[in-house]
N, C-alpha and C positions, 0 to 999 in steps of 0.2 A: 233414684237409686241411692243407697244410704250406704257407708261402709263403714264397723268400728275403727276408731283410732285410739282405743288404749292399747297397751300393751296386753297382749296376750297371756293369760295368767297361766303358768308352766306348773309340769307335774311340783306339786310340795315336794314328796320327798325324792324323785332320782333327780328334781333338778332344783333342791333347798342349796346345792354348792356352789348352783352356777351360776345364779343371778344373785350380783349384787345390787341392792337396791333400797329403798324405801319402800312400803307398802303406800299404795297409793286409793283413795276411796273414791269409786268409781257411783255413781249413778246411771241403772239399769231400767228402760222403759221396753215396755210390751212392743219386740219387734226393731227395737232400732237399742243403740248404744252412745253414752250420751259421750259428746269431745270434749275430754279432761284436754286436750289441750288449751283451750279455752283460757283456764286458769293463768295463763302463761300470759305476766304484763308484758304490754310492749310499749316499749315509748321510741317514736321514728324524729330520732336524733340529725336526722339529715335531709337538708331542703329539696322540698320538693320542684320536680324539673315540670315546667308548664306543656310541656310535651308528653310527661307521661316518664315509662320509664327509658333510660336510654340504650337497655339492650334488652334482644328477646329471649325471653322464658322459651329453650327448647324439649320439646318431653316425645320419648316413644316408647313402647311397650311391647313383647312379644305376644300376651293372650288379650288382652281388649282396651278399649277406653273410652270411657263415658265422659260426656261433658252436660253438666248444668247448665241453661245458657243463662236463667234467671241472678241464680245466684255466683256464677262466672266463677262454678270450680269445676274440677275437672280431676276425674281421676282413671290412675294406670295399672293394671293388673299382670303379674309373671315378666319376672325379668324387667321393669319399669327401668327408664335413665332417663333423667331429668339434670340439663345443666343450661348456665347460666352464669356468663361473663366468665370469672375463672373459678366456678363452682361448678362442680361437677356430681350428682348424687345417683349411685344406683340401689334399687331393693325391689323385693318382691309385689311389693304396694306403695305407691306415691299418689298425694291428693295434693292438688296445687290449688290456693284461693288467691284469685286473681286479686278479688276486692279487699285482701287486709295481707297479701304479698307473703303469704306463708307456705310453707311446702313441709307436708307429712310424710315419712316414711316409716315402713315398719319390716319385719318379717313374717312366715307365716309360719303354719303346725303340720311338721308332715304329717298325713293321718297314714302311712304304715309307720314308719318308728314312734311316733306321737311328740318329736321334736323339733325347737325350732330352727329354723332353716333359712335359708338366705337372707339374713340380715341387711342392713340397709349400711352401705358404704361409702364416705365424705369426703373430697378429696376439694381442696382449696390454695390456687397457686400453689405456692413450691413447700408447703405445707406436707407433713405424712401422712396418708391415709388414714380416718377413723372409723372406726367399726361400730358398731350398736346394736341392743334390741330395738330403738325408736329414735328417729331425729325431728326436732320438729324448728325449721330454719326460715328465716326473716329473710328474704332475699332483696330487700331494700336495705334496711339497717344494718345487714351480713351478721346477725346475732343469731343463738343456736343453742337448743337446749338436748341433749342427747342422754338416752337412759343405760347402763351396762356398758358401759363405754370403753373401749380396746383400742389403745394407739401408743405408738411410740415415738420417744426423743431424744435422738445422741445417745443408743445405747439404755436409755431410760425407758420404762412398759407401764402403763396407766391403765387400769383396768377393774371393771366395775364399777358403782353406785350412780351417780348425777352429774354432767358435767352441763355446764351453763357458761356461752360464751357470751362477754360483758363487750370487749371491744376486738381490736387488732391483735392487741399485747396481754390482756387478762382472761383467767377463766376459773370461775367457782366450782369449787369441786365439792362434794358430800359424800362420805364413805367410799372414798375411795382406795384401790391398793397402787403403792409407788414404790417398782421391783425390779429388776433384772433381767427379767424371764420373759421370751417372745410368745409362752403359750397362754392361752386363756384359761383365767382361774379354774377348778382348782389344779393343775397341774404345776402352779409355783410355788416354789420351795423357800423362796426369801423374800423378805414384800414388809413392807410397813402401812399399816391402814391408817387414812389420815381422814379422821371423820367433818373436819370441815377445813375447808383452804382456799389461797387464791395464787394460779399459777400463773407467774409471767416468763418473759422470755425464758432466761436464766435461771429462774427461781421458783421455788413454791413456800409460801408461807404459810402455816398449817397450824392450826387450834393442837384440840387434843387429838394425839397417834400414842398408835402400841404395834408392837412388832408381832410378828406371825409367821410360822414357818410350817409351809404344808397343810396349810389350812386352820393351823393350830394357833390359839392368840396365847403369847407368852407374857407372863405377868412384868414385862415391860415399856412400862407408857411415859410420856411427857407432855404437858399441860400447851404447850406452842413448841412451834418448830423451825429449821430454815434447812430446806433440801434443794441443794444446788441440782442445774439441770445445764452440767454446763454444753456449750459446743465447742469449747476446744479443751486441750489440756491444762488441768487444776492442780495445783503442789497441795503437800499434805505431810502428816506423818506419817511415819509406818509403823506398825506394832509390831515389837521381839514376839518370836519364842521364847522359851523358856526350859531347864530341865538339867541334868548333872554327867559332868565327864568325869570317869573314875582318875582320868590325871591330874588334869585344869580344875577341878571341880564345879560349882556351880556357875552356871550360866542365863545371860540373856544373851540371844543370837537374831541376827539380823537385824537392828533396830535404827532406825535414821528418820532420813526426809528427802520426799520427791520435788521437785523443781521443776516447775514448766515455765520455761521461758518464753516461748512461743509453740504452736502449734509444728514448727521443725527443727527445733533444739529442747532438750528438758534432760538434768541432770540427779539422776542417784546415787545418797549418799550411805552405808550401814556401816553396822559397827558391832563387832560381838566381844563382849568384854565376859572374862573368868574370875570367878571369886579368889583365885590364888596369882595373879597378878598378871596371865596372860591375855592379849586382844589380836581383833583381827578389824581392821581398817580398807573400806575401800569404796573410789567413786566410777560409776559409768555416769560417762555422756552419750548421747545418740544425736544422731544429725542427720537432718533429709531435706533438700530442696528437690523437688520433684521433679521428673525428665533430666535430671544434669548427674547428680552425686547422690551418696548416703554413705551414714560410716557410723562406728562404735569405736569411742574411748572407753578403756577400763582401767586404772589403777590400783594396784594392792599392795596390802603393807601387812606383817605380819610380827607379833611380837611372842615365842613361845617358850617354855621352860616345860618338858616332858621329861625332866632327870630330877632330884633331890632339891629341896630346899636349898637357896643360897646357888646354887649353878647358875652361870649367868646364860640369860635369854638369849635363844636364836633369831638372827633377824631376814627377815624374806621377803622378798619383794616382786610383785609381776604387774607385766605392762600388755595388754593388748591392745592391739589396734587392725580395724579392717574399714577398707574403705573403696567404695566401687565407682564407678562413673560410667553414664549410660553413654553407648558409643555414639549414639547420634545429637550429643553434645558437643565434643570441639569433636566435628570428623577432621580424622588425619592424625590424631594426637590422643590420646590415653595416660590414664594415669590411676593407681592401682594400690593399695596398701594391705599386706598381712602380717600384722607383729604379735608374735607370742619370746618375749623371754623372761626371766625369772631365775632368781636363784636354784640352785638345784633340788632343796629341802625346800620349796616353797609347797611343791602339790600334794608331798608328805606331810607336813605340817599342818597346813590349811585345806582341811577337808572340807570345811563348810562352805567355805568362799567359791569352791572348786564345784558344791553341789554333789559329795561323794562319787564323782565321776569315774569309774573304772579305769576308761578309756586312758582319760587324764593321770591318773594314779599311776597307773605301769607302765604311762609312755619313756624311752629313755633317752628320744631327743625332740629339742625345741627347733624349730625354724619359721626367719622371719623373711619378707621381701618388698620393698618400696619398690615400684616400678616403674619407669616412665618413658614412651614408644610414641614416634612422631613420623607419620611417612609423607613425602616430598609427591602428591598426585603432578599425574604425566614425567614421572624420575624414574630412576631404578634406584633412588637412594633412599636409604630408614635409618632411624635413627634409637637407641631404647639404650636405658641407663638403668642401674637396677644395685639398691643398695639391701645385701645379706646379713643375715647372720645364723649361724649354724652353731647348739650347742647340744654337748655331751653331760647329760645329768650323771650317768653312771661313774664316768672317768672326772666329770667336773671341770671340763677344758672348752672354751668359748673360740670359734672362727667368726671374724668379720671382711664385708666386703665394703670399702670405704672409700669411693664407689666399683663398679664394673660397668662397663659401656662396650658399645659395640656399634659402629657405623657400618652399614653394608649398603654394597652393590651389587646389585642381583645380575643373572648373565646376561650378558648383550651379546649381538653379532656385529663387532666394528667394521666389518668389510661387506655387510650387507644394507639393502638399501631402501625403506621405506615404499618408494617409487619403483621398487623392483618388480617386471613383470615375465612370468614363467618360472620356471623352477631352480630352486640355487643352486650356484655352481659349487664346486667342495671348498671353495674358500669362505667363501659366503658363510656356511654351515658352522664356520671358527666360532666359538664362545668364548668369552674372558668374562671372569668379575672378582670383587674383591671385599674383602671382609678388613676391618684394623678393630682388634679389642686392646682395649686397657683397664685396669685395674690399679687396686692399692689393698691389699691383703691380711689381715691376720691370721695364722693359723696355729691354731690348740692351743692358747693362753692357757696358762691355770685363772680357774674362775678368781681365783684371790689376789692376780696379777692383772685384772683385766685395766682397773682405773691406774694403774699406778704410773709414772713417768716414764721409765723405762720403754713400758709396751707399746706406749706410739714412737720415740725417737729411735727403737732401738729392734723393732720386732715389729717395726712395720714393714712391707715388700710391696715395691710396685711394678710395674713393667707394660711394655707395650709387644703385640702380635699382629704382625702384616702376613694375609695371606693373598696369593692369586694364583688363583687354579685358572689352565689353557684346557680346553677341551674341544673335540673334533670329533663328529660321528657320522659315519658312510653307510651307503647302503652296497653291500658288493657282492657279485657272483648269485643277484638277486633272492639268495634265503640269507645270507648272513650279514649282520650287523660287526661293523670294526666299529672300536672306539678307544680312543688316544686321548693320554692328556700327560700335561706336564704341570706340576705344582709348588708354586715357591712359598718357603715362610720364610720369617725372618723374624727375630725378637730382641726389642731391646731392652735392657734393664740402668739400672743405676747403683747395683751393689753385685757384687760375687763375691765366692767363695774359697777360701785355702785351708788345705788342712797340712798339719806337720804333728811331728810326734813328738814329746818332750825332751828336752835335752837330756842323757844319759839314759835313754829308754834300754830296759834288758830285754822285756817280757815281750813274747812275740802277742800276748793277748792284751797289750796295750791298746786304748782307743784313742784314738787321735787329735789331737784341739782343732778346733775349727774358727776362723776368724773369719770377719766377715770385711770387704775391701769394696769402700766408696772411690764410686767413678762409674764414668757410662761405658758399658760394652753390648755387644752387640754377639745373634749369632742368626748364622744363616743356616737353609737347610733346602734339597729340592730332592724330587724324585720323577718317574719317567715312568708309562704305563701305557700299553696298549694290549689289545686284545681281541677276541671273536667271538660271538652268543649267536646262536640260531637255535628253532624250536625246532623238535619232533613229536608227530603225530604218531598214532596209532589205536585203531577204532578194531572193536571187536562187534559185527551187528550179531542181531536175534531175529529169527522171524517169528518165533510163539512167542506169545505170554504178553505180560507186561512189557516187559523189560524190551528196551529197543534197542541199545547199544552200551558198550561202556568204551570212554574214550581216557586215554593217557596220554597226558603231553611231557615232555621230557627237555627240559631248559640246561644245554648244558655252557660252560662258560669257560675260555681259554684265555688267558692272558701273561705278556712277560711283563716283570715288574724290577725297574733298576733302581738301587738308592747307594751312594757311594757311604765310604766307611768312616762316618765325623770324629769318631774315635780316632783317627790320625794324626800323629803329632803335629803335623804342620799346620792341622787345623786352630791348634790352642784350645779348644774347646775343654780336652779331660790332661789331665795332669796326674804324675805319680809321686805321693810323699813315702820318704825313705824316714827310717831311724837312724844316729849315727852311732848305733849301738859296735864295738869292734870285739873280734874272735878272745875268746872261743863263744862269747854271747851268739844267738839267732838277730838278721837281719830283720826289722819287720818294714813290709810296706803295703801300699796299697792305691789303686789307680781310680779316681774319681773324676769326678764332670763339674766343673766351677760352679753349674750351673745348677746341680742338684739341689735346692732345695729353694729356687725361683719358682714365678707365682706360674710361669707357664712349662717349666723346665726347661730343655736345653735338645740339641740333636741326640740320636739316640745313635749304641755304637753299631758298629759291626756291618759286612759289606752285605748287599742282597742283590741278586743277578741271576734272577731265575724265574720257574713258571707256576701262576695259582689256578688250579683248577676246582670246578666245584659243577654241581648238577642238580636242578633242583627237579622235581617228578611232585604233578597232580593225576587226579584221578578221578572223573565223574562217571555217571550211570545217565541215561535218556529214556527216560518212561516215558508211557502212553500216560495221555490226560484221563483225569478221572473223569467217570459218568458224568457228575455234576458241573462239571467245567465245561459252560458251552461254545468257550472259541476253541477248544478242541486243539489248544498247541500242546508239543510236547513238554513233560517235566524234566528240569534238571535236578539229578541229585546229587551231592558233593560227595563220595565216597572219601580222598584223601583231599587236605587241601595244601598239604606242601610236606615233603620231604625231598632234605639238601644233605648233602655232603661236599664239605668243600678239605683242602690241603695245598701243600707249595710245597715245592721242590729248590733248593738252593746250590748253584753250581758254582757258587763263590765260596763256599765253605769246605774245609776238608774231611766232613765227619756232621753225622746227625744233619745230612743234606734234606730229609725228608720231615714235614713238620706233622705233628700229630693231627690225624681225621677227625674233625668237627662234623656232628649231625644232627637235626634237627629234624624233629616230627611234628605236626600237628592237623587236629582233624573236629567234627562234629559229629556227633551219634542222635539219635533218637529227634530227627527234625528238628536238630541244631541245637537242643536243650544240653545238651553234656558236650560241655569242649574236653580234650586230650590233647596235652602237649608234653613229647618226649626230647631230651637232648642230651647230649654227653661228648666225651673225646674218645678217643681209642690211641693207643702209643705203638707204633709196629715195630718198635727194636725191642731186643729181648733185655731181660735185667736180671740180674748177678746176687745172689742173696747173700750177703759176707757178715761175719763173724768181727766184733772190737771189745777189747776192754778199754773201760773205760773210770777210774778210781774204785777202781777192782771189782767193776761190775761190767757183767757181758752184756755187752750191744750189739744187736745186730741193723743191718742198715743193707742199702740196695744202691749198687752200679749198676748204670744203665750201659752196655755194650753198643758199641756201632755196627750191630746183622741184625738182621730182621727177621722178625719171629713170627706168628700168629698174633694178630695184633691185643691186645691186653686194655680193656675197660677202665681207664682210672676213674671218670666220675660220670655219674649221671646221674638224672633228675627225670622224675614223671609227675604231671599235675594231674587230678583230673576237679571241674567245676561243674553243679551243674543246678541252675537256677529256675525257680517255677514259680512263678505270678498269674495270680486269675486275668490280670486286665492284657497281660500278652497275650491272650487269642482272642480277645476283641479286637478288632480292626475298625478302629476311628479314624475319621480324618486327622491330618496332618495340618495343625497349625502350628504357627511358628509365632510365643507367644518372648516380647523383650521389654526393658523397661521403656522402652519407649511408647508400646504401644498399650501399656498398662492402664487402667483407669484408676484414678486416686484411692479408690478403695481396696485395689487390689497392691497398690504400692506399700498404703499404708500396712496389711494384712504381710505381703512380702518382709517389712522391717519387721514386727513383730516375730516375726520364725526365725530370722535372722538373728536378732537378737537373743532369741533365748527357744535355740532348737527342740533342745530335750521335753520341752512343752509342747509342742507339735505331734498329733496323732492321726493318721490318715483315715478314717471307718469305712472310707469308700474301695478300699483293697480289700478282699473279702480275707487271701491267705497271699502268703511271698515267704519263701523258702530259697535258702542258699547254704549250700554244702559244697567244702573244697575239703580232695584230698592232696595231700605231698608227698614223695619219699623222694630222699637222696642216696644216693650211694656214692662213698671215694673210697677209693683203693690207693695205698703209698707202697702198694709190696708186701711192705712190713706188717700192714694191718689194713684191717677192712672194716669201714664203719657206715652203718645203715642208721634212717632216722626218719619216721613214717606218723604224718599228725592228719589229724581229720578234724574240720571246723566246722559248725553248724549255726547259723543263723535267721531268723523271720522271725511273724507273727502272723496271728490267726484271729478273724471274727469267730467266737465262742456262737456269739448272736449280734443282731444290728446293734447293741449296744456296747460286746463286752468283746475287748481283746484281750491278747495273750501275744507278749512277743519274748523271745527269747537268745541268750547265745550262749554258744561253752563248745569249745574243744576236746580232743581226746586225745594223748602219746601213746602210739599203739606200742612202741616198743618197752616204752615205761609201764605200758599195762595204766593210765592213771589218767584225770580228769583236771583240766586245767582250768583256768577260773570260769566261770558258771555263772548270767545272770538270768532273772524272768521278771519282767514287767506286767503287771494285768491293771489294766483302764477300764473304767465304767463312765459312760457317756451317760450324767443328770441332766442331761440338757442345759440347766443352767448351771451345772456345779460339774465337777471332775473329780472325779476318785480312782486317785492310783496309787499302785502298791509296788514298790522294787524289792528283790527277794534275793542278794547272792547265799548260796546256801552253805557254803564252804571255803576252805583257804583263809589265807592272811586277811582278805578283804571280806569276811564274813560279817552280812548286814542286813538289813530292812529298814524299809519307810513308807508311812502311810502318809497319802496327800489329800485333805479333801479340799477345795479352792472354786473360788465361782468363776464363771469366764467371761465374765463381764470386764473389758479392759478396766474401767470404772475402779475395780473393787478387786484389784488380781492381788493383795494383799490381806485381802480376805478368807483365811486359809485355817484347816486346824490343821497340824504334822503330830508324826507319832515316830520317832527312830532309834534304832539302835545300830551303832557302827561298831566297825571292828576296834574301835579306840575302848569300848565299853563293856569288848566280849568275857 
């Protein structure tokens, strides 16, 4: 039995694209086909073992297989696997010759499509997979000549013409393409053809290449070559932009150099310099050791002049930093970084640096946080320390926390007993625990005060807060619950507060000086709480229908609440400064708290000796199971899922004893897809509409009388959300994916998004939509003001290819549309084309991206934009 081992000659023209290759001159005899492999020297480089070889040739086949016994070959037809020590070969056809140690594979022709079809597949130790029209392999010397050849390395696609393995570490290659692209020719878009080379680890060194795009050879060639193949990260340059700002004028933007330090450090640096003397400077670092930490440094500097010749430059600056730790690194212990601040004119200024980010554009506060959280296993102690900072770009005023900490102790039962057996006694059931925070403060610097000497010696505030709540819960009169507690603070500080008025003050509209007095004080505070909650039932059944019950349960809660009046002189806590203004002048004064404008404040005034009550009401529905449901248990359906009303009554006070009704709604519609949430106050004393001039203008204004009226709305608020993803009525398993149990490819993929989100496009969500609507309403008497926005959010597969995501708001009362963007993606498979579109407003913009996604070559990009800088 005889089998050809050329290569199967393919249609010329539906498959002149497919095969790369040389033309190869066969010799054709009557009945049989002659073996070009043949042709193929071999020279057996490695001593022969006197035993023969020392592992065996294993081969199986699913349609047949012949063996020659004469000539000790042996061949396998459909589905053939043939392996051997850590060679492993499958194809359609394999012929193994015992006697010169060589192994054929090929593929074959389907005869309905008339193409070729399972190809022969190589797979060698920890080697990547190679693919072929034909392999014909040495399995003594491990040498290997393969035709149409398809494999990949680090990112790197080989594919087509001749490949010829010489040893371990070399392989000659003949017209072959070195691309990008994981599909087999011609479906790659970028590829260089290197018509003779030799490929080592790292490296290909290549005669003459010309580049090709889409099958297309562009008249750009070079006579030898060096094409790195690296496996880990390579520094490089990176190529600007280019193009004109009608302020700055001309530009290159983004131009620097990458930095690979290692494989879990590597540093970027760019730089956008303006033909009229502005630039923009900045470096990220990225950091990853695997299963422990990862993080991003970013720095920014900014030099700009958007006013007249001769005005001197703006200068700005931003810092990020984020930094994660996988919890199953130090368990017990954590430690956490997110730093965004920056001048206030930094994301104004520097739109390139920012990547025209909307988001970033019209944010109008920054916040950062250091964090660090240690818990004591078998303790009830923790520990977390947490350095802030909070700024105001609008107002221009920076808060720092320098540091804040907090030790806590969670409840215990001191009088209960480990060893305790049967049920506790009501002592037993006592709780205690206790919390101490401290701090060191800034608050609302002006930004232009932030470094200066003053701000730390003089406008720093630190203080200490001990708290210990007593708590005791019974069960009594077997449906209700009592619960009791008593809770102490106590704060200490190192500075308060005096105010006085100036010496010879007239004006009763004088403000007061305030001085600030070093020394340690102290202030205490407690209060006293007990109460009663029991539930009520009430069920309404069905016997037709669906419908089997609706049940309501009704939560309502009793409690007195004592807190004595700190406001009292004897306490020292609030003080009154007088002016020593004398008749016929007005007296001015005014009664303050030493303590007002400390990191934790101070007791609060006024006596409370009275009772809070509140009720909270749900509501479900009990269906029959549907047909399709074969355990046949009932449904619940959540009809309401909470409304509360709660208010206090005070019987320490002489007037305005009743505090206004708080309520609160909330609920789901449409099988939980649309939340609703309602809340507001209600005021039940009536108010007094009066008449004032006022520098000869009439004002009217509202007294609130002590009778009670119909109670009167001042504010309230309704949301409604309501959010629709294709993959929410899938129901997949539940896995619980962390970085711990991450595989490195998945970490490394993980850093990548992280680092640069806005890159990141999901195609496996088909559609995800999110609409919120809001309105408020407050009533002051005087006037009444309503205020009603509706948001809109997602994207959409157009097709498997192409999305569409988009957002924009609407002010219904403005009648008007608030900023507005749309993103559309087109998935090349090797390449990314996207398009951002804001169509209107101050931020009025577009940009076109095309970029390969080859981490390799993620600077290899054309843009096309126009910003609102340029409208």
């Amino acid at each position: 039995m005889q089998a050809a081992d050329t290569l199967i000659k393919l249609d010329s023209v539906k498959d002149r694209r497919l095969l790369r290759r040389t033309q190869r001159n066969t010799a054709t005899k009557k009945g049989a086909t002659a073996d070009t492999t043949k042709k193929v020297t071999r020279t057996d480089t490695t001593k022969k073992n006197a035993g023969g070889l020392q592992s065996e040739v294993k081969a199986v086949a699913d349609d047949s297989t012949y063996t020659d016994a004469d000539k000790k070959i042996t061949y396998l037809f459909g589905n053939a696997r043939v392996t051997y020590e850590d060679f492993s070969l499958d194809a359609d056809y394999i012929r193994i010759d015992e006697k010169n140690h060589l192994i054929f594979a090929s593929g074959r022709i389907d005869p309905k499509t008339r193409r070729y079809s399972n190809r022969p597949i190589a797979k060698n130790k920890d080697d990547a997979p190679l693919t072929a029209d034909s392999i014909l392999y040495d399995y003594k010397t491990k040498r290997a000549l393969s035709y149409n050849t398809s494999t990949e390395q680090e990112g790197n696609f080989i594919t087509g013409g001749e490949a010829k393995k010489l040893n371990e570490t070399e392989v000659a290659y003949h017209n072959i393409l070195f691309s990008t692209c994981s599909l087999p020719y011609p479906d790659t878009h970028f590829g260089i053809v290197i018509t003779k080379g030799i490929g080592e680890k790292n490296r290909i060194i290549s005669g003459p290449a010309y580049l090709e795009i889409a099958g297309v050879p562009l008249p750009l060639a070079i006579p030898f070559g060096f094409f790195p193949k690296p496996d880990s990260r390579a520094s490089g340059v990176i190529l600007p932009s280019f193009g004109e700002d009608s302020r700055l004028g001309f530009f290159l933007r983004n131009f620097g150099y990458y930095k690979a330090f290692s494989d879990y450090l590597d540093l970027t640096t760019m730089a956008t310099v303006y033909s009229k003397g502005s630039f923009e400077i900045g470096t990220t670092a990225r950091y990853l050791k695997r299963y422990t930490y990862q993080g991003t440094l970013a720095l920014n500097f900014g030099s700009h002049n958007y006013g007249v010749s001769g005005d001197p430059f703006t200068k700005d600056f931003n810092i990020q930093w984020s930094h994660s730790q996988d919890a199953n690194a130090h368990p017990g212990s954590t430690f956490s970084a997110s730093v965004n601040a920056a001048t206030s004119s930094f994301y104004a200024n520097n739109p390139a640096t920012t990547g025209y980010n909307i988001q970033q554009l019209t944010q109008n506060n920054l916040r950062s946080s250091i964090s660090y959280s240690r818990n004591w296993a078998g303790t009830p102690f923790s520990f977390t320390a947490n350095l802030g900072h909070s700024q105001d770009i609008t107002r221009k005023t920076v808060s720092l926390e320098l540091p804040t900490f907090n030790f806590n102790m969670t409840s215990i039962s001191p009088f209960d007993s480990k060893d305790r057996v049967g049920e506790q006694k009501w002592y037993q059931r006592l709780t205690v625990s206790y919390t101490l925070q401290g701090t060191n403060k800034i608050n609302d610097v002006p930004e232009s005060q932030l470094f200066s000497k003053e701000t730390l010696t003089r406008r720093l505030q630190n203080g200490f807060q001990h708290n210990i709540p007593i708590g005791l819960n019974l069960n009594v009169f077997k449906f209700f619950q009592f619960n009791t507690s008593a809770n102490y603070t106590e704060r200490w500080y190192f500075q308060s507060i005096r105010k006085r008025y100036p010496r010879g003050t007239i004006s009763s509209g004088e403000i007061p000086i305030v001085d600030t007095v070093q020394g340690f004080t102290r202030a205490g505070e407690y209060s006293l709480n007990g109460g009663f909650s029991t539930k009520v039932y009430n069920q309404l059944t069905f016997k037709k229908g669906n419908l089997m019950a609706i049940r309501h349960v009704m939560t309502p809660n009793v409690s007195f609440n004592y807190r004595p009046d700190f406001g009292a002189p004897g306490y020292g806590y609030y003080r009154r400064a007088v002016s020593d203004a004398v008749p016929p002048y007005p007296v001015s004064s005014t009664y303050y708290s030493i303590f007002e404008s400390s990191v934790y404040g101070g007791p609060s005034r006024g006596k409370f000796a009275g009772i809070s009550l509140s009720v909270d009401n749900t509501i479900e529905a009990k269906m029959k199971a549907r047909s399709t449901d074969t355990s046949g248990a009932p449904r619940k359906v959540s009809i309401l899922q909470g409304l509360s009303f709660s208010t206090a009554y005070n019987f320490a006070v002489d007037s305005f004893r009743l505090s206004p009704v708080g309520f609160n709604a909330h609920s789901a519609i449409f099988n939980q897809k649309v939340s609703l949430s309602l809340n507001g106050t209600l005021d039940p004393y009536k108010a007094q509409l009066r008449d004032s001039i006022s520098n000869g203008t009439l004002v009217r204004y509202a007294r609130r009388l002590d009778q009670y009226a119909f109670p009167t709305l001042t504010n309230m608020s309704f949301s409604m959300s309501f959010s629709l993803n294709s993959m929410t009525s899938k129901k997949t398993p539940s896995t619980q994916n962390t970085l711990g149990n991450m595989t490195p490819n998945q970490y490394d993929r993980l850093s990548l998004i992280n680092n640069d989100p806005n890159q990141y496009v999901d195609f496996n969500v088909p559609y995800n939509l999110s609409v919120n609507f809001n309105f408020n309403y407050n009533n002051v008497i005087t006037s009444k003001t309503t205020s009603s926005t509706v948001s809109a959010s997602g994207d959409v597969n157009i097709s498997p290819k192409w999305k569409v995501q988009y957002t924009t708001n609407y002010d219904v009362k403005a009648a008007k549309l608030g900023i507005t963007q749309f993103s559309i993606y087109r998935d090349l498979h090797c390449w990314d084309l996207s398009f951002q579109w804001t169509p209107f407003g101050i931020y009025k913009s577009f940009s076109v991206d095309l970029r390969v996604k080859a981490s390799i070559l993620q600077d290899l990009k054309l843009s096309k934009r126009k910003d609102y800088y340029n409208n």
